[in-house]
C-alpha positions in Angstrom: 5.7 7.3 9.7 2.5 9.9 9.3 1.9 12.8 10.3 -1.7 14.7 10.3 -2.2 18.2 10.4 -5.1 21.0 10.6 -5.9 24.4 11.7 -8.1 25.3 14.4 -8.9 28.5 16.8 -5.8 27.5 18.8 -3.3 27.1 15.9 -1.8 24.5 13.7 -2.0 21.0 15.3 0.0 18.2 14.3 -0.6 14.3 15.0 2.3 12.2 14.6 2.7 8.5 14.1 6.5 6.7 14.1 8.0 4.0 15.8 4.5 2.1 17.2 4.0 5.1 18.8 2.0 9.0 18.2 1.7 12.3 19.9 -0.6 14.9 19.3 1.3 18.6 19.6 1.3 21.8 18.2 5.1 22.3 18.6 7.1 21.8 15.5 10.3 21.4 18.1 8.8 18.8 20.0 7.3 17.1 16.2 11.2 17.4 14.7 12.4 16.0 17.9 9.8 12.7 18.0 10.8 12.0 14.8 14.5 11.9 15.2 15.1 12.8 11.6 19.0 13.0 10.6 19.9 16.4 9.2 21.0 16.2 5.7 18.5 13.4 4.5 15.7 13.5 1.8 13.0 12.6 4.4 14.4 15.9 6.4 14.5 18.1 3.9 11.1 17.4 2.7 9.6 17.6 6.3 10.9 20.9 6.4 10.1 21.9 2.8 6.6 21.0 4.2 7.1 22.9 7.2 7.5 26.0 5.3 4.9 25.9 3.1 2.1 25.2 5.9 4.1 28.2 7.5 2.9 29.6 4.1 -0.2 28.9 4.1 -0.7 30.5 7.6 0.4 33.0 7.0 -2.3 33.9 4.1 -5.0 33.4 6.8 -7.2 35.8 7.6 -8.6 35.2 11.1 -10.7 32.0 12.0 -10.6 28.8 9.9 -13.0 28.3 7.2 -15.7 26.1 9.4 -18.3 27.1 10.7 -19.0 28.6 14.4 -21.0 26.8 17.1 -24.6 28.1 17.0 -25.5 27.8 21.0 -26.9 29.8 23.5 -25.1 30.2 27.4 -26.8 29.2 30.2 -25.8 31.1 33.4 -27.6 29.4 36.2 -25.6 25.9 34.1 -22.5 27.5 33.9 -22.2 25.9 30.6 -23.4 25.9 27.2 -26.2 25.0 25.9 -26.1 23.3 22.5 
């Protein structure tokens, strides 16, 4: 079992592999329920120990993530943009 995480305009993201088989979500109900963790283990309380402290950690940051923006210029006669 793995499970990836980052940070992105949208929100936390999570990418989760277990059982020959991943999602990508950005749900920590729909990550806890893919998982099928039992209550009252070591792997569950340190999932959530984890949980809380990337709560944490959002909560500490201050607008957009740390990368940088897109440099581009939008094209209306495209409709899209122009990289």
């Amino acid at each position: 079992m793995s499970i990836e995480t980052g940070f992105d305009l949208s929100g936390r993201w999570f990418v989760c592999y277990a059982r020959s088989a991943s999602i990508y979500t950005r749900s920590v109900t729909d990550l806890r329920r893919f998982l099928k963790l039992p209550i009252k283990t070591t792997s569950r309380d340190a999932l959530e120990a984890w949980l809380v402290s990337l709560n944490e950690i959002d909560a500490d940051r201050k607008g957009a993530p740390e990368e940088a923006p897109i440099e581009g210029s939008w094209d209306p006669q495209r409709e899209k943009i122009v990289l």
